[in-house]
C-alpha positions in Angstrom: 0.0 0.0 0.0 3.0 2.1 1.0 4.7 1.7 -2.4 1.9 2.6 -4.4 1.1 5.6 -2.9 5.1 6.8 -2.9 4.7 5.6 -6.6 1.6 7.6 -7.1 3.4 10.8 -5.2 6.8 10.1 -7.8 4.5 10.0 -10.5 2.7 13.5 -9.8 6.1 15.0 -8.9 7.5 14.2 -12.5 4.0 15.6 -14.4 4.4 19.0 -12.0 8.3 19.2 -12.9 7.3 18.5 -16.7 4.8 20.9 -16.5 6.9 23.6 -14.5 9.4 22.9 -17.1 7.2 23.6 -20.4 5.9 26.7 -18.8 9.5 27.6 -18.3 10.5 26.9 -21.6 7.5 28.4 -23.1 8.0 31.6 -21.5 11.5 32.1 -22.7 10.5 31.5 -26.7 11.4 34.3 -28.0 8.4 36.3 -30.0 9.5 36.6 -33.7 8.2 40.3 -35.2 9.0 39.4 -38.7 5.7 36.8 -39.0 3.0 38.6 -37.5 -0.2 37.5 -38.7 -2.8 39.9 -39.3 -6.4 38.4 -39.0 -9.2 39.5 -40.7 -7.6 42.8 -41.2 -8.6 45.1 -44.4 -5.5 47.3 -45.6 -6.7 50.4 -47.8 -4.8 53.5 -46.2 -2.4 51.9 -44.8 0.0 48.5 -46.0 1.4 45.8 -43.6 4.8 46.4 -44.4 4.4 49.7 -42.8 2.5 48.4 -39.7 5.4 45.8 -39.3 7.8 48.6 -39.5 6.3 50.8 -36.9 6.3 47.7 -34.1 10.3 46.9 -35.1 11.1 50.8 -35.2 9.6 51.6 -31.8 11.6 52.3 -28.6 9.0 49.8 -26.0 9.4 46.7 -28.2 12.8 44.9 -27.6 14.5 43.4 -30.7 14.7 39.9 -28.9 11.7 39.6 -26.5 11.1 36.3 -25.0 7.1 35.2 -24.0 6.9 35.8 -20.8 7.8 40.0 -21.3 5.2 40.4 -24.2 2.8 42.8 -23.3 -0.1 42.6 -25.7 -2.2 46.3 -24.7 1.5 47.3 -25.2 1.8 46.4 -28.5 -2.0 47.8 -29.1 -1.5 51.2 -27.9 1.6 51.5 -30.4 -0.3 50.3 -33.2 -3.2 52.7 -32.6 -0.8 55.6 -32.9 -1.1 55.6 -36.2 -3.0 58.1 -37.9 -5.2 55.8 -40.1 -6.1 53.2 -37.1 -9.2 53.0 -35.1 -8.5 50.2 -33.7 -6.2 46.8 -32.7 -6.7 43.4 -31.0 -3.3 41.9 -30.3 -2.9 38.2 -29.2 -0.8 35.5 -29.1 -1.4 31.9 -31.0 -0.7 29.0 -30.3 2.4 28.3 -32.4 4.1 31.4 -30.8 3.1 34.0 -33.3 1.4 37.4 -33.0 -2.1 37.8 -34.1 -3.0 41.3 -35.0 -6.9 42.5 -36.2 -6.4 45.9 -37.3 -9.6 48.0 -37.9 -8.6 51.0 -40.1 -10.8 54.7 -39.0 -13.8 54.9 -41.9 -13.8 58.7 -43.6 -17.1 60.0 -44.0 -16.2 63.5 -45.8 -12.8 64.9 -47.2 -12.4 68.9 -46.7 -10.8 69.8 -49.8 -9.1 72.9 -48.6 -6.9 71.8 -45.9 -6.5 68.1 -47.4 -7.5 66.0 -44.8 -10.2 63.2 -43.9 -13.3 63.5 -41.6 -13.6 60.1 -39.7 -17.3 58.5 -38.7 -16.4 59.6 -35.3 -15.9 63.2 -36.2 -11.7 63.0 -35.4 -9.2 64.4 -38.3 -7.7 61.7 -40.5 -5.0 62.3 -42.9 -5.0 61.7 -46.4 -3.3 58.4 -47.6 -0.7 58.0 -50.8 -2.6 54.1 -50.7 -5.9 55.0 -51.3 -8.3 57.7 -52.2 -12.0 57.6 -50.4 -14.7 58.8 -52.6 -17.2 60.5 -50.5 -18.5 64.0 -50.1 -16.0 67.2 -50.6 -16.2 69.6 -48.3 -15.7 72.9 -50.1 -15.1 75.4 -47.3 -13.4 76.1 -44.2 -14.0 73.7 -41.2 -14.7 74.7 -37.2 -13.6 72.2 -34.8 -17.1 72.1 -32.7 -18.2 70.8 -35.9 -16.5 68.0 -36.4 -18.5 65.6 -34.4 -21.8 66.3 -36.1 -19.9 66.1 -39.5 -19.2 62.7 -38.3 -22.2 61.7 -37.7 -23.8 63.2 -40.9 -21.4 61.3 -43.1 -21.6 58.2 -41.2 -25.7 58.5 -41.8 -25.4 59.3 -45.7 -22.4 56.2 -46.1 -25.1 54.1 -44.8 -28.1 54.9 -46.5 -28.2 53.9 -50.4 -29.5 56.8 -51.4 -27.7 59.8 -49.9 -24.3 57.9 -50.5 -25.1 58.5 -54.1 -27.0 61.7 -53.9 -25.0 64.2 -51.8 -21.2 65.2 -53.6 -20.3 68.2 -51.9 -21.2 70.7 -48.8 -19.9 73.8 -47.9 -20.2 76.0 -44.9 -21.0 80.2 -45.8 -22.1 82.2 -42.8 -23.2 79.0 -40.5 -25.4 78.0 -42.9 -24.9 74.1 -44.8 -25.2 74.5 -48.5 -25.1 70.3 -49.8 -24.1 69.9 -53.6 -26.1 66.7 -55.4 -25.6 64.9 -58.2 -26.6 65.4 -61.9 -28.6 69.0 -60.8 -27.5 72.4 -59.6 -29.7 73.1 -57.3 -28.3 73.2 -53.6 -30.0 71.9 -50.2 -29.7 74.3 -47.9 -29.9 73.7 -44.1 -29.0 76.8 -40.4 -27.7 73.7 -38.3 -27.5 69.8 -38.6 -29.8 69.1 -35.6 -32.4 66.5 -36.5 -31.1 65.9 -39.7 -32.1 62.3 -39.8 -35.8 63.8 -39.7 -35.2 66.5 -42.5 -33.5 64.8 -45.0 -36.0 61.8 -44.7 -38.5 64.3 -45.9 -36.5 65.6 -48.5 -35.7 62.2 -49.6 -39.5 61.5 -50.5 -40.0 65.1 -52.1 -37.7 63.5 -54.4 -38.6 60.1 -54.9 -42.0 61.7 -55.7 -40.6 64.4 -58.3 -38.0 62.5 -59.6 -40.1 62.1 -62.9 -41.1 65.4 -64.1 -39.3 68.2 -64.4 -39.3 70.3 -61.6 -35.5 69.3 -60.2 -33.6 71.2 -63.5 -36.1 74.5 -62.7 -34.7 74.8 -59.0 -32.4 77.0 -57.3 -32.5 75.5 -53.7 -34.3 73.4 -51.4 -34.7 74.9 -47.6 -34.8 71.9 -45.1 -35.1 74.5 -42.3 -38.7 74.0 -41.6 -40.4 71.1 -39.7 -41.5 68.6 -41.9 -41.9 70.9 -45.2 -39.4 71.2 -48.3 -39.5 74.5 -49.3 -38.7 74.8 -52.9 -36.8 77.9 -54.6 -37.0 78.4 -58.6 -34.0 79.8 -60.8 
């Protein structure tokens, strides 16, 4: 009875000392920044190349790090310094490789003027030599209180079929929002963007319902100023 139970006591001794050993081991493995595998990631402003390049180049990441000195919200607030990033998820797999989902920041408008992106959030984004969004210009000079409800806008006309064919341009004269559309010269003019949702869902069925006669070529500009009326002004 003794011997079985010192057997049974050897027995567990050797699987702790294996185990305390692989965790050991497994902690020295050193992480290799050269194979990082991005998962499910979509690259349009920026490329991988220069994502890998920012982790090697920066000062917190050690050439040679072993396992057991990775910091993982490390590595993710480095990656989110970049300009064109909303976003990263950094873990580690199984074979001893990084996995990195990168979510890039989504432009809603560009203002032409100063050259720079509008994000969905309302934050400046800067324009990338990868890609070129096309969405709305924005013609004219921007405030920074505005940039928030900018965001939003753009985020609701992206979505929405219509209005992310429909409205090319806005500019901003004298607090008031002037929005260019396409195919006519008429302009939709608006004093402040609060319950836009509201107003341009009316203005969408003044012209779903118009859309067939003539009327659009003969106008100058459509108010959206007034609750739940489009207010129509002829050349």
């Amino acid at each position: 009875m003794k011997f079985r139970v010192l057997k049974l006591l050897i027995m567990l001794f050797l699987i702790t000392f294996l185990m305390a050993f692989t965790i050991v081991r497994n902690g020295d493995r050193e992480i290799d920044f050269s194979n990082i595998n991005y998962l499910d990631s979509k690259f349009k402003f920026i490329s991988i190349e220069s994502v890998d390049k920012m982790l090697k180049q920066s000062d917190s990441i050690a050439l040679k790090l072993v396992k057991r000195d990775l910091n993982l919200k490390g590595i993710e607030k480095i990656i989110i310094k970049n300009s064109f990033i909303n976003s990263a998820d950094v873990s580690l797999e199984l074979n001893g490789e990084l996995g990195v989902r990168i979510v890039e920041k989504e432009p809603v408008f560009r203002v032409l003027n100063d050259d720079y992106y509008i994000d969905l959030s309302g934050s400046i984004m800067p324009l990338s030599e990868n890609y070129s969004e096309r969405i709305p210009l924005i013609l004219s000079e921007v405030d920074s209180t505005e940039l928030k409800s900018l965001g939003m806008l753009g985020n609701y006309f992206k979505n929405d079929i219509f209005f992310s064919n429909h409205i090319t341009g806005l500019e901003i004269i004298d607090n008031e929002f002037l929005f260019h559309v396409n195919n006519f010269k008429y302009l939709i003019k608006m004093k402040d963007l609060s319950d836009f949702k509201s107003r341009f869902n009316n203005y969408k069925v003044f012209y779903k319902t118009v859309i067939n006669d003539s009327i659009l070529v003969k106008l100058k500009s459509i108010n959206l100023n007034f609750k739940n009326q489009v207010i129509v002004q002829k050349r």
